[in-house]
mmCIF file of the N, C-alpha and C atoms, coordinates in Angstrom:
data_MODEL
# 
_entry.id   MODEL 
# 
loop_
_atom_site.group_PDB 
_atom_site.id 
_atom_site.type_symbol 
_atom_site.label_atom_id 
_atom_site.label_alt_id 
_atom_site.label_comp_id 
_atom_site.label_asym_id 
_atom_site.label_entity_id 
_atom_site.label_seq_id 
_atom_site.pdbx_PDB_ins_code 
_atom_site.Cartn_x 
_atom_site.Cartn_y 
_atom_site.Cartn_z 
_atom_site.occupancy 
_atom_site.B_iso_or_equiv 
_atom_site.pdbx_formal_charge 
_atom_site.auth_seq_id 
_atom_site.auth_comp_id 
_atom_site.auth_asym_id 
_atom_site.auth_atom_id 
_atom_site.pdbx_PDB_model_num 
ATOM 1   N N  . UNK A 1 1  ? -71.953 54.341 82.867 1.00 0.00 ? 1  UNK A N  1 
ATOM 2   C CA . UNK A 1 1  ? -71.537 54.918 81.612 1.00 0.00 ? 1  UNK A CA 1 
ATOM 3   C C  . UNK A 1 1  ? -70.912 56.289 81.886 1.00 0.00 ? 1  UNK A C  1 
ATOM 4   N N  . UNK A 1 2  ? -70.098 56.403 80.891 1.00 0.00 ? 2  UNK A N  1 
ATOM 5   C CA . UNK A 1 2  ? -69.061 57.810 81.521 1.00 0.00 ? 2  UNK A CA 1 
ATOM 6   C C  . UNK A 1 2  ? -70.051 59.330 80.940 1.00 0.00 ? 2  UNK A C  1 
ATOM 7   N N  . UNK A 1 3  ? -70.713 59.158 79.921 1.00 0.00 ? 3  UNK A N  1 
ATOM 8   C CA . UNK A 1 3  ? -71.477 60.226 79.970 1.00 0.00 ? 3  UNK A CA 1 
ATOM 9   C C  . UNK A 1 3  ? -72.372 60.531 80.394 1.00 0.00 ? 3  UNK A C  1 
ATOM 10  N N  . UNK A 1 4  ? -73.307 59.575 81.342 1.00 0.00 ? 4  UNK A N  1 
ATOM 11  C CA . UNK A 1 4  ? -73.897 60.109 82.563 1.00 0.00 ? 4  UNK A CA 1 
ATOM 12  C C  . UNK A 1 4  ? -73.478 60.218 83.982 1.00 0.00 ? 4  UNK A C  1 
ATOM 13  N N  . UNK A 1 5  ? -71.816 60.341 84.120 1.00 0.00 ? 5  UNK A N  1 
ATOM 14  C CA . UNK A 1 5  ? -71.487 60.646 85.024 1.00 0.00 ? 5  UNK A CA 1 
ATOM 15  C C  . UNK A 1 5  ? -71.111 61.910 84.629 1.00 0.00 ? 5  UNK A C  1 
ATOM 16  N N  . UNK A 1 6  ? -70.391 62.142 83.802 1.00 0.00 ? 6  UNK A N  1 
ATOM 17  C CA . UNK A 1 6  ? -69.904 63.317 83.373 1.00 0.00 ? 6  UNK A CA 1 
ATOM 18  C C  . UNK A 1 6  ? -71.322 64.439 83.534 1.00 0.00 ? 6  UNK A C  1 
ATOM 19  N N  . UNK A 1 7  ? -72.517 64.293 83.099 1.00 0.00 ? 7  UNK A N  1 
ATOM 20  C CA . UNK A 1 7  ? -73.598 64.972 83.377 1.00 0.00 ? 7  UNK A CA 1 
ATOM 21  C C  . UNK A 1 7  ? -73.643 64.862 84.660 1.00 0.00 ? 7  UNK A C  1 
ATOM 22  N N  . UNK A 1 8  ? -73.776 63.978 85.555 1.00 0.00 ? 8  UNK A N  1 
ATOM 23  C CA . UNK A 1 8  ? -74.134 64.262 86.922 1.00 0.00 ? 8  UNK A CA 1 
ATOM 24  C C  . UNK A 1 8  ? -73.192 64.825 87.565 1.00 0.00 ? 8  UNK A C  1 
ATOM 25  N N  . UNK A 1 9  ? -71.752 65.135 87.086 1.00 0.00 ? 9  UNK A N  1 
ATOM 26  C CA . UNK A 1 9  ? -71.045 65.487 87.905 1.00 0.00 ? 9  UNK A CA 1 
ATOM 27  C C  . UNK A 1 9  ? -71.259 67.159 87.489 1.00 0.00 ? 9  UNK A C  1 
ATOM 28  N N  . UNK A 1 10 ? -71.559 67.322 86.419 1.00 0.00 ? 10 UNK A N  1 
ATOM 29  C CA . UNK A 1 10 ? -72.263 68.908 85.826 1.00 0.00 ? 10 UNK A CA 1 
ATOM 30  C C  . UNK A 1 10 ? -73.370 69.735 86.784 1.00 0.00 ? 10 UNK A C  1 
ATOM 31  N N  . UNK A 1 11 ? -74.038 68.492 87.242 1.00 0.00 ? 11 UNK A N  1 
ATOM 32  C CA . UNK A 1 11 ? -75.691 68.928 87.783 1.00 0.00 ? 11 UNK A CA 1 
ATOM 33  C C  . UNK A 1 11 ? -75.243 68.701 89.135 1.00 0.00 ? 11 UNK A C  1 
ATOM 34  N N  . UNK A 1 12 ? -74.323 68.281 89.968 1.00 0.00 ? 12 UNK A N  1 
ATOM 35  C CA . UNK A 1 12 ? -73.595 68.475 91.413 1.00 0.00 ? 12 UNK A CA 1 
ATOM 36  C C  . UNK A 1 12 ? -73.076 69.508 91.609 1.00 0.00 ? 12 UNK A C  1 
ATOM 37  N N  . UNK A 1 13 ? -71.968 70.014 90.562 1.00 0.00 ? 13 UNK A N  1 
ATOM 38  C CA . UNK A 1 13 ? -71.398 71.459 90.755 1.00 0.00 ? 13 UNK A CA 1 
ATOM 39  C C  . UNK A 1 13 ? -72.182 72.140 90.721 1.00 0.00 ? 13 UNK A C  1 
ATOM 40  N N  . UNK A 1 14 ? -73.496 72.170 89.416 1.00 0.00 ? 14 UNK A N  1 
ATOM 41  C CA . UNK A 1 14 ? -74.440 73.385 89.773 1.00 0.00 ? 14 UNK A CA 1 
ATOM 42  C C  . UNK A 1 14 ? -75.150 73.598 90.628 1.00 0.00 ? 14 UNK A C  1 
ATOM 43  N N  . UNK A 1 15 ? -75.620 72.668 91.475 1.00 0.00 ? 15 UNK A N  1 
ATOM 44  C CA . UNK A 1 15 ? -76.764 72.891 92.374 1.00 0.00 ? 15 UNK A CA 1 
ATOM 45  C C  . UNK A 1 15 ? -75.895 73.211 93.682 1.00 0.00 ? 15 UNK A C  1 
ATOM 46  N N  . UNK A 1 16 ? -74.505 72.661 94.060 1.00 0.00 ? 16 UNK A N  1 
ATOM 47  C CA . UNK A 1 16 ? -73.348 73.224 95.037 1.00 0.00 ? 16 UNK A CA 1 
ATOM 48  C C  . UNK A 1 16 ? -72.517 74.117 94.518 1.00 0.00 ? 16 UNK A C  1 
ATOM 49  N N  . UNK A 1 17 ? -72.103 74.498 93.647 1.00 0.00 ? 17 UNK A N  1 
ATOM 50  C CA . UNK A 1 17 ? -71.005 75.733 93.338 1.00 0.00 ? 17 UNK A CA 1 
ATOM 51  C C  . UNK A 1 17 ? -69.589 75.007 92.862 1.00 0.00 ? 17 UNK A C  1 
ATOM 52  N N  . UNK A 1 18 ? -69.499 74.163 94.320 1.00 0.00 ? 18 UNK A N  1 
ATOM 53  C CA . UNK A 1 18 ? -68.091 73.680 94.882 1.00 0.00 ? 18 UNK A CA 1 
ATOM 54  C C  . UNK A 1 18 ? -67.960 72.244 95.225 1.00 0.00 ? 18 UNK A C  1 
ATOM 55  N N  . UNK A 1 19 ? -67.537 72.079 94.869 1.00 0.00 ? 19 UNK A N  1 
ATOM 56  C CA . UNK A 1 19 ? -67.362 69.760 95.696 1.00 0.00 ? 19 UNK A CA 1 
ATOM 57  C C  . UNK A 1 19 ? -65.654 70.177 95.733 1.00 0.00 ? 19 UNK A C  1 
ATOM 58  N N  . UNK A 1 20 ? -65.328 69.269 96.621 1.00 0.00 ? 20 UNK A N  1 
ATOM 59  C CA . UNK A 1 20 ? -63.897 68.491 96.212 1.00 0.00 ? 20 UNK A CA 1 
ATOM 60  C C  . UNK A 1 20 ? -64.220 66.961 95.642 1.00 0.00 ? 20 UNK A C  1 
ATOM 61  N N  . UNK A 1 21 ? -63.044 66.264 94.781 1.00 0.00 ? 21 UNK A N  1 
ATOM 62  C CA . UNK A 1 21 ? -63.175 65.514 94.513 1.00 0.00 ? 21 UNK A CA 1 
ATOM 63  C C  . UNK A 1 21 ? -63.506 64.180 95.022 1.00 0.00 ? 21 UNK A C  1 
ATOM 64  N N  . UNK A 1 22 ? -63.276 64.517 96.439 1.00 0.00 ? 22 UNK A N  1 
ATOM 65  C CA . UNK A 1 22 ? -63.698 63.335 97.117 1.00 0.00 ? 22 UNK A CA 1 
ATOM 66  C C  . UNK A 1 22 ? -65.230 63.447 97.320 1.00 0.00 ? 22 UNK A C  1 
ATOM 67  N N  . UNK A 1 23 ? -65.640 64.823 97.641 1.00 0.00 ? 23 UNK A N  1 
ATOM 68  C CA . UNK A 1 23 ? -67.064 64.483 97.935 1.00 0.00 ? 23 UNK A CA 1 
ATOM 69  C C  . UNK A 1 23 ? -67.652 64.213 96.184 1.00 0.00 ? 23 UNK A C  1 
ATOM 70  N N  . UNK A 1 24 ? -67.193 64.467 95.400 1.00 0.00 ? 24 UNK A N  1 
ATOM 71  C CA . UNK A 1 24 ? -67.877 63.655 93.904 1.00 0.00 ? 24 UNK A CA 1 
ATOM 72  C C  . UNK A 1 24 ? -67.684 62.533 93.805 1.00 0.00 ? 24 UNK A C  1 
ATOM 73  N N  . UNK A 1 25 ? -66.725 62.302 94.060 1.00 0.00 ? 25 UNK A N  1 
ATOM 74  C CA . UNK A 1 25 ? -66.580 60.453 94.039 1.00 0.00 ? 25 UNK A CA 1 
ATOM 75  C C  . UNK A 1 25 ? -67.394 59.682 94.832 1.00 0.00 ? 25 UNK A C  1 
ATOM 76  N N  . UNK A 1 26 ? -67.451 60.109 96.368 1.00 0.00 ? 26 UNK A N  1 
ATOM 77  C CA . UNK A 1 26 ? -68.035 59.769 97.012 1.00 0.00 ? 26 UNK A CA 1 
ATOM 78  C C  . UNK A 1 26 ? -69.701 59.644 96.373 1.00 0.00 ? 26 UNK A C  1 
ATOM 79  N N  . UNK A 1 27 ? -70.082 61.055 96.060 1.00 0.00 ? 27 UNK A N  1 
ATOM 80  C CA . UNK A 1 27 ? -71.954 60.917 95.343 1.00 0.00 ? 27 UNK A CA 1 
ATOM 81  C C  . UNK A 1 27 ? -71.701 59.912 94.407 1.00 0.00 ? 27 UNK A C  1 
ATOM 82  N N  . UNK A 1 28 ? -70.817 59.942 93.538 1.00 0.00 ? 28 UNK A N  1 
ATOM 83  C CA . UNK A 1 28 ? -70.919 59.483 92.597 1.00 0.00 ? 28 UNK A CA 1 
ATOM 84  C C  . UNK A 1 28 ? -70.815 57.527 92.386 1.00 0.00 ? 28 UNK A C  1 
ATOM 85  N N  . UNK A 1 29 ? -70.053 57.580 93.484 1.00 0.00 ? 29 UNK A N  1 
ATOM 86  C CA . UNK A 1 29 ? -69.467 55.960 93.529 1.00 0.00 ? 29 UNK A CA 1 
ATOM 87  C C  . UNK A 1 29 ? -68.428 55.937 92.624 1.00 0.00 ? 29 UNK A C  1 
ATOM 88  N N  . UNK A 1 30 ? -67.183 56.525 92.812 1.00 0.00 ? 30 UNK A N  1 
ATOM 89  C CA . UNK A 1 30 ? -65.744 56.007 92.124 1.00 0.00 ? 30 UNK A CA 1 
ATOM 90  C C  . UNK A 1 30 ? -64.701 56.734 92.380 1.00 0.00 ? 30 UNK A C  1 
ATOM 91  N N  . UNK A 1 31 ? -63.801 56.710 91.858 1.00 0.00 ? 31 UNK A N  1 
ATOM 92  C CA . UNK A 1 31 ? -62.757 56.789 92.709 1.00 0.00 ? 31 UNK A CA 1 
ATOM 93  C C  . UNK A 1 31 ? -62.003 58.339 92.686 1.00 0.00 ? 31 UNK A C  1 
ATOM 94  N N  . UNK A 1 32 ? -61.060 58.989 93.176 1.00 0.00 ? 32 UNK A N  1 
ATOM 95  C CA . UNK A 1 32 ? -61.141 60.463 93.226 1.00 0.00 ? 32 UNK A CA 1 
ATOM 96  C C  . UNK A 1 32 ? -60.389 60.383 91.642 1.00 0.00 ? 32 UNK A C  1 
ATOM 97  N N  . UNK A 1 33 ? -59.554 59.441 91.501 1.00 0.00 ? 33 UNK A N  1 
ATOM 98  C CA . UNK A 1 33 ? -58.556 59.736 90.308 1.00 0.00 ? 33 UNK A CA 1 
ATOM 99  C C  . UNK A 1 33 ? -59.552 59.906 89.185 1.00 0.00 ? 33 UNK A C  1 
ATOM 100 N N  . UNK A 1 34 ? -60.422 59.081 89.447 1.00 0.00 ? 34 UNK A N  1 
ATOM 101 C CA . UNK A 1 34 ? -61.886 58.815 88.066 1.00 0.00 ? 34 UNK A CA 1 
ATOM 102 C C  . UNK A 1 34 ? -62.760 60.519 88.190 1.00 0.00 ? 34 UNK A C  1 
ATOM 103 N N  . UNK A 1 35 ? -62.925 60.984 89.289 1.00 0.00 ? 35 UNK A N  1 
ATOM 104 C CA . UNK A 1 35 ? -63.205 62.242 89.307 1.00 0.00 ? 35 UNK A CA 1 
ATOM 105 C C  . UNK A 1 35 ? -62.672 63.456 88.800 1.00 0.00 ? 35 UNK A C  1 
ATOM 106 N N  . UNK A 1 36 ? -60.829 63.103 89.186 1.00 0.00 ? 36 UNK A N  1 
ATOM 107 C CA . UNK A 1 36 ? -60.192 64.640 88.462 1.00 0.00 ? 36 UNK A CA 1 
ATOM 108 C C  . UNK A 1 36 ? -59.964 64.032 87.015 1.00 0.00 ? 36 UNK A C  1 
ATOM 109 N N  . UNK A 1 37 ? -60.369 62.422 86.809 1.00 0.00 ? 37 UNK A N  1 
ATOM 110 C CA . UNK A 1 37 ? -60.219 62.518 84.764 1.00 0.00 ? 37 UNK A CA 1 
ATOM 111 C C  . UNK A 1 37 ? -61.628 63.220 84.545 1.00 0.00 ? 37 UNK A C  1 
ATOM 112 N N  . UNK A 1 38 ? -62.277 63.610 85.155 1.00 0.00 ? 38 UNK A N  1 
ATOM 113 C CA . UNK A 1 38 ? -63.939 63.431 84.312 1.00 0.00 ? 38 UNK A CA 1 
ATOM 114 C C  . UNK A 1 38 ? -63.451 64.790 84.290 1.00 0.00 ? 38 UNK A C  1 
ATOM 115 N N  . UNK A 1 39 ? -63.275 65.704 85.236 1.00 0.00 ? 39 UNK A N  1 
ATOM 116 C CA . UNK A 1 39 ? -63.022 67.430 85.772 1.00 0.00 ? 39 UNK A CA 1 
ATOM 117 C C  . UNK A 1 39 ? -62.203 67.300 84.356 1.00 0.00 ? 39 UNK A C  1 
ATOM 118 N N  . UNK A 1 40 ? -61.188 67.429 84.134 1.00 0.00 ? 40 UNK A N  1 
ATOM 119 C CA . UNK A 1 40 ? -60.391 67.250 83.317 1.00 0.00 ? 40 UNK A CA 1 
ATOM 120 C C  . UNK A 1 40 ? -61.026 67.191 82.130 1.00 0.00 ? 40 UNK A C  1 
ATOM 121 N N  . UNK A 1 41 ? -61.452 66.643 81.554 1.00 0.00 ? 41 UNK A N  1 
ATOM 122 C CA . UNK A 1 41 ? -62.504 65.863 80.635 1.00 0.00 ? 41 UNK A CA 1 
ATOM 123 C C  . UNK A 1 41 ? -63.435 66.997 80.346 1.00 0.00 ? 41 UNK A C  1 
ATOM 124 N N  . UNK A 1 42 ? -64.143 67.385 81.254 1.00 0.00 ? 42 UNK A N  1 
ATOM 125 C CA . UNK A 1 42 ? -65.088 68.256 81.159 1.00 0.00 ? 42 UNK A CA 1 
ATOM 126 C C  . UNK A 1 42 ? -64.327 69.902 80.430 1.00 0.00 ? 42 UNK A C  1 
ATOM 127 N N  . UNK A 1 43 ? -63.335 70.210 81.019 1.00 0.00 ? 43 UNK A N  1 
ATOM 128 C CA . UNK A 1 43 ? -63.055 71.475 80.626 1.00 0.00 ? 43 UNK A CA 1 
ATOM 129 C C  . UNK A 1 43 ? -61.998 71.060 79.419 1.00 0.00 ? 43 UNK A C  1 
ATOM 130 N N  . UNK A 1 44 ? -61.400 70.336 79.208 1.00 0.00 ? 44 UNK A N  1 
ATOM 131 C CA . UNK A 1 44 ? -61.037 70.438 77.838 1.00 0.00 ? 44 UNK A CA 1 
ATOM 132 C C  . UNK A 1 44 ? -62.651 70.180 76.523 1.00 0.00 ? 44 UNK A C  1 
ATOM 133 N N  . UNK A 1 45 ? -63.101 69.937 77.181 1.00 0.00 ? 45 UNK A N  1 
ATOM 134 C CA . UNK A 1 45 ? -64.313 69.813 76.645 1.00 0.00 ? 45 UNK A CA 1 
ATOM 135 C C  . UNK A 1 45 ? -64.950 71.405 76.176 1.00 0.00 ? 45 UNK A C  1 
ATOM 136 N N  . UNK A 1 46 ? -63.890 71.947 77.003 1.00 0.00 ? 46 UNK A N  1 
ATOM 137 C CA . UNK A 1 46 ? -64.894 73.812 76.706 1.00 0.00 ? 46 UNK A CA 1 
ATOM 138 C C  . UNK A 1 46 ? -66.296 74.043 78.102 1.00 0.00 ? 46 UNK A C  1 
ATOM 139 N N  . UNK A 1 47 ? -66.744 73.227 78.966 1.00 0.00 ? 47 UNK A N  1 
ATOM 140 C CA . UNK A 1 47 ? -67.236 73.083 79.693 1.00 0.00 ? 47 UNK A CA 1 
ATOM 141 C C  . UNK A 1 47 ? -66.492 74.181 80.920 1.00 0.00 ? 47 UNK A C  1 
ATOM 142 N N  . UNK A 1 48 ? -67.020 75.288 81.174 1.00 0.00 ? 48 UNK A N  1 
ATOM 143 C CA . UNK A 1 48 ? -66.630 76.011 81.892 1.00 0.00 ? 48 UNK A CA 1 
ATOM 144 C C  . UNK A 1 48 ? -66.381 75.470 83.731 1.00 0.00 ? 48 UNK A C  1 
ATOM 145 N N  . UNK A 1 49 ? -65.620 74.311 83.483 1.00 0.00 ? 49 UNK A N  1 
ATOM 146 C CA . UNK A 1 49 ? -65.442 73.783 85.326 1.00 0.00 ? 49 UNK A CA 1 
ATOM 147 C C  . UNK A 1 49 ? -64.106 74.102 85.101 1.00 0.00 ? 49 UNK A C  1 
ATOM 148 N N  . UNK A 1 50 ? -63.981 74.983 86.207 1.00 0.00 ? 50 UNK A N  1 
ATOM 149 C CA . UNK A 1 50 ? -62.487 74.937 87.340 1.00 0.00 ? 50 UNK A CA 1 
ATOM 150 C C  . UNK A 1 50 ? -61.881 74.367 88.287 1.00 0.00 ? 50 UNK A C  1 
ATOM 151 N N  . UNK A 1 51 ? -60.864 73.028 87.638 1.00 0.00 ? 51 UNK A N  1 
ATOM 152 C CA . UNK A 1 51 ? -60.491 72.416 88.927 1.00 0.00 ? 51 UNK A CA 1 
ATOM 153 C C  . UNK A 1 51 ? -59.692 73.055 90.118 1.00 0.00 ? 51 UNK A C  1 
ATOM 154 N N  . UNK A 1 52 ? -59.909 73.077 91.223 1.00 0.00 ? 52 UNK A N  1 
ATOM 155 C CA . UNK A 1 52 ? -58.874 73.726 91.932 1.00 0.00 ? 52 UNK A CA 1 
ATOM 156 C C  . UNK A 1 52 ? -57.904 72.310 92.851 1.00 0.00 ? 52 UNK A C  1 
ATOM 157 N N  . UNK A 1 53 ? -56.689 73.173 91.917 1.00 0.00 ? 53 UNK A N  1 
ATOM 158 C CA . UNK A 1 53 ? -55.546 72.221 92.929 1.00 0.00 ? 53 UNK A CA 1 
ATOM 159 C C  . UNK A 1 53 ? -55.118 71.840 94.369 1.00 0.00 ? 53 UNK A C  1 
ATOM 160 N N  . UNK A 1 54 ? -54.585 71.243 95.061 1.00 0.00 ? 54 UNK A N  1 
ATOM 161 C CA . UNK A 1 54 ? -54.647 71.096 96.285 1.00 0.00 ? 54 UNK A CA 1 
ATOM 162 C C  . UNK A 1 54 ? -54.913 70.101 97.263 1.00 0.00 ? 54 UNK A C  1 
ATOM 163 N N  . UNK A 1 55 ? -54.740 70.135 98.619 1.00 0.00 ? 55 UNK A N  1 
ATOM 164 C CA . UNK A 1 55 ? -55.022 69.138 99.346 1.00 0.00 ? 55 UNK A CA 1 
ATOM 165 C C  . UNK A 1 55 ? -56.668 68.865 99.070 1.00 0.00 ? 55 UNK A C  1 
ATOM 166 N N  . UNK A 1 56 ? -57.587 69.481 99.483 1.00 0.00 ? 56 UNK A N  1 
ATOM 167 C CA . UNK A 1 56 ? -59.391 69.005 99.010 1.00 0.00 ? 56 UNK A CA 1 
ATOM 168 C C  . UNK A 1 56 ? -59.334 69.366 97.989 1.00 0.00 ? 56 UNK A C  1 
ATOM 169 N N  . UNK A 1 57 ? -58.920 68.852 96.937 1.00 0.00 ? 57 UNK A N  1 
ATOM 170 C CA . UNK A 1 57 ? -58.352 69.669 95.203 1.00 0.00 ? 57 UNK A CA 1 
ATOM 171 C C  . UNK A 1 57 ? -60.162 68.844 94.931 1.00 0.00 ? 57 UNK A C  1 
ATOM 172 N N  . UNK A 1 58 ? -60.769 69.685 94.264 1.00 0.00 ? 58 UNK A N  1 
ATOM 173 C CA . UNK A 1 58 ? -61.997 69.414 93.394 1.00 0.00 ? 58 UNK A CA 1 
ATOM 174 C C  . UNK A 1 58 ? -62.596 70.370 92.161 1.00 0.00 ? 58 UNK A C  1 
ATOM 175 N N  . UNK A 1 59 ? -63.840 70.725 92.120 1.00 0.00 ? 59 UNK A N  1 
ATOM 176 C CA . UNK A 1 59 ? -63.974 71.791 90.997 1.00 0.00 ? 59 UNK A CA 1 
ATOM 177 C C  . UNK A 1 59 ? -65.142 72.751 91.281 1.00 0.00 ? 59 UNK A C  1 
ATOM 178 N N  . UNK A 1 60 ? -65.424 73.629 90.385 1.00 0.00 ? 60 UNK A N  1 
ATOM 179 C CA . UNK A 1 60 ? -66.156 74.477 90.643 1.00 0.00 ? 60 UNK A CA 1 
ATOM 180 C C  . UNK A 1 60 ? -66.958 74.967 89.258 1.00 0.00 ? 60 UNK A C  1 
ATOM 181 N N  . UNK A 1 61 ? -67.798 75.190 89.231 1.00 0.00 ? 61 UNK A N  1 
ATOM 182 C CA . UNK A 1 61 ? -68.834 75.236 87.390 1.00 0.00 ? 61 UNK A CA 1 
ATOM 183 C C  . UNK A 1 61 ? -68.720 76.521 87.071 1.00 0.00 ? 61 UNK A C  1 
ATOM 184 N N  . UNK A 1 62 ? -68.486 77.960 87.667 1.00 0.00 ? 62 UNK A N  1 
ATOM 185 C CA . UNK A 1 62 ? -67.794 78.560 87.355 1.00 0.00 ? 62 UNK A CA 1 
ATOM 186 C C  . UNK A 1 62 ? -67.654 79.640 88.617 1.00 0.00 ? 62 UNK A C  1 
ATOM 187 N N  . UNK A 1 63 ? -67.019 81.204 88.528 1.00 0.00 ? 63 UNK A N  1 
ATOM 188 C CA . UNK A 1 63 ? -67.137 82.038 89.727 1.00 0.00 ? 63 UNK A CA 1 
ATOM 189 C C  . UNK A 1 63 ? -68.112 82.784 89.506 1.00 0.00 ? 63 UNK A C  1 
ATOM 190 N N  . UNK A 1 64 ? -69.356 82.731 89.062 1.00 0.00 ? 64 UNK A N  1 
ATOM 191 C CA . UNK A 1 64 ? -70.324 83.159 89.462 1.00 0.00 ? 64 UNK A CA 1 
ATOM 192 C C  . UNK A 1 64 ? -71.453 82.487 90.084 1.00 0.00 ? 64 UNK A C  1 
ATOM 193 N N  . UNK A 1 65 ? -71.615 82.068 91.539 1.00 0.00 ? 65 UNK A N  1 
ATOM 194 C CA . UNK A 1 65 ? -72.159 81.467 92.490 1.00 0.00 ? 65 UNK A CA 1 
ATOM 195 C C  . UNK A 1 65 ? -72.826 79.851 91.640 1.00 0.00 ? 65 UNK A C  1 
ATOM 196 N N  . UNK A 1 66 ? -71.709 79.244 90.993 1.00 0.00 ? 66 UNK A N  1 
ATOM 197 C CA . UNK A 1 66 ? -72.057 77.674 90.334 1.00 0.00 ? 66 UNK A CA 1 
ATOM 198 C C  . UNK A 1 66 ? -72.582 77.630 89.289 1.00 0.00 ? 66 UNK A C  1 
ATOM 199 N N  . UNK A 1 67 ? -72.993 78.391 88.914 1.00 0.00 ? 67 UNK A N  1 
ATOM 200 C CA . UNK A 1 67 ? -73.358 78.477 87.117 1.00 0.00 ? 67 UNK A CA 1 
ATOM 201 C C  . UNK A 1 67 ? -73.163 78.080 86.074 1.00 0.00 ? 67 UNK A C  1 
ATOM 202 N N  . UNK A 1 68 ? -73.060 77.373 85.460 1.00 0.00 ? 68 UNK A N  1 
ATOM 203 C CA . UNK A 1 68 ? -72.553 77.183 84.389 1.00 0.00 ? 68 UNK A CA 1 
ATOM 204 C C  . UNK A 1 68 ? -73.448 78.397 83.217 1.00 0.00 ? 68 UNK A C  1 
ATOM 205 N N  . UNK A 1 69 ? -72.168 79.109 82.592 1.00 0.00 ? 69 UNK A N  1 
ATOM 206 C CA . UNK A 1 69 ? -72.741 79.724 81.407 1.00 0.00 ? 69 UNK A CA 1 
ATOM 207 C C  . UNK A 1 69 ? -73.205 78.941 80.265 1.00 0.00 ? 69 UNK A C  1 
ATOM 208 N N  . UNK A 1 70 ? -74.003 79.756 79.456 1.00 0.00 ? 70 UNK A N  1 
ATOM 209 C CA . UNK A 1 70 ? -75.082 79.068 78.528 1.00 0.00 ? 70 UNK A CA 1 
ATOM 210 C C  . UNK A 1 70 ? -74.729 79.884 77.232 1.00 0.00 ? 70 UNK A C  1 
ATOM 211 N N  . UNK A 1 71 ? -73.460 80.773 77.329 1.00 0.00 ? 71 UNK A N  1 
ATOM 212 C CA . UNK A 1 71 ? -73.673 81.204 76.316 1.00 0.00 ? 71 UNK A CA 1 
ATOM 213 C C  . UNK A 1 71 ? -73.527 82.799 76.005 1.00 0.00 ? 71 UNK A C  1 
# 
């Protein structure tokens, strides 16, 4: 189900800071394109993740050492 990936991919960035999309896909089981829709997904969502572009293009929960703010 896509909203408990979308959570687990929340609770990966926080407890690492940083993934690329391959290593989320990889935890996750699917595919990188299914990873930068969820990244995607997540911050139009208002969800403070930063995808970063690029060759290991993945995301980050925010720049203060993986955090997601609360507020």
């Amino acid at each position: 189900m896509r909203a408990d990936r979308l959570v687990a991919t929340l609770l990966l960035l926080q407890s690492r800071g940083r993934a690329t999309a391959g290593e989320l896909a990889a935890e996750l089981e699917v595919s990188v394109a299914t990873t930068r829709r969820d990244l995607e997904a997540l911050s139009s969502a208002g969800v403070p993740v930063y995808p970063q572009p690029g060759r290991a293009a993945g995301g980050s929960s925010s720049g203060e050492r993986g955090r997601i703010s609360r507020g």
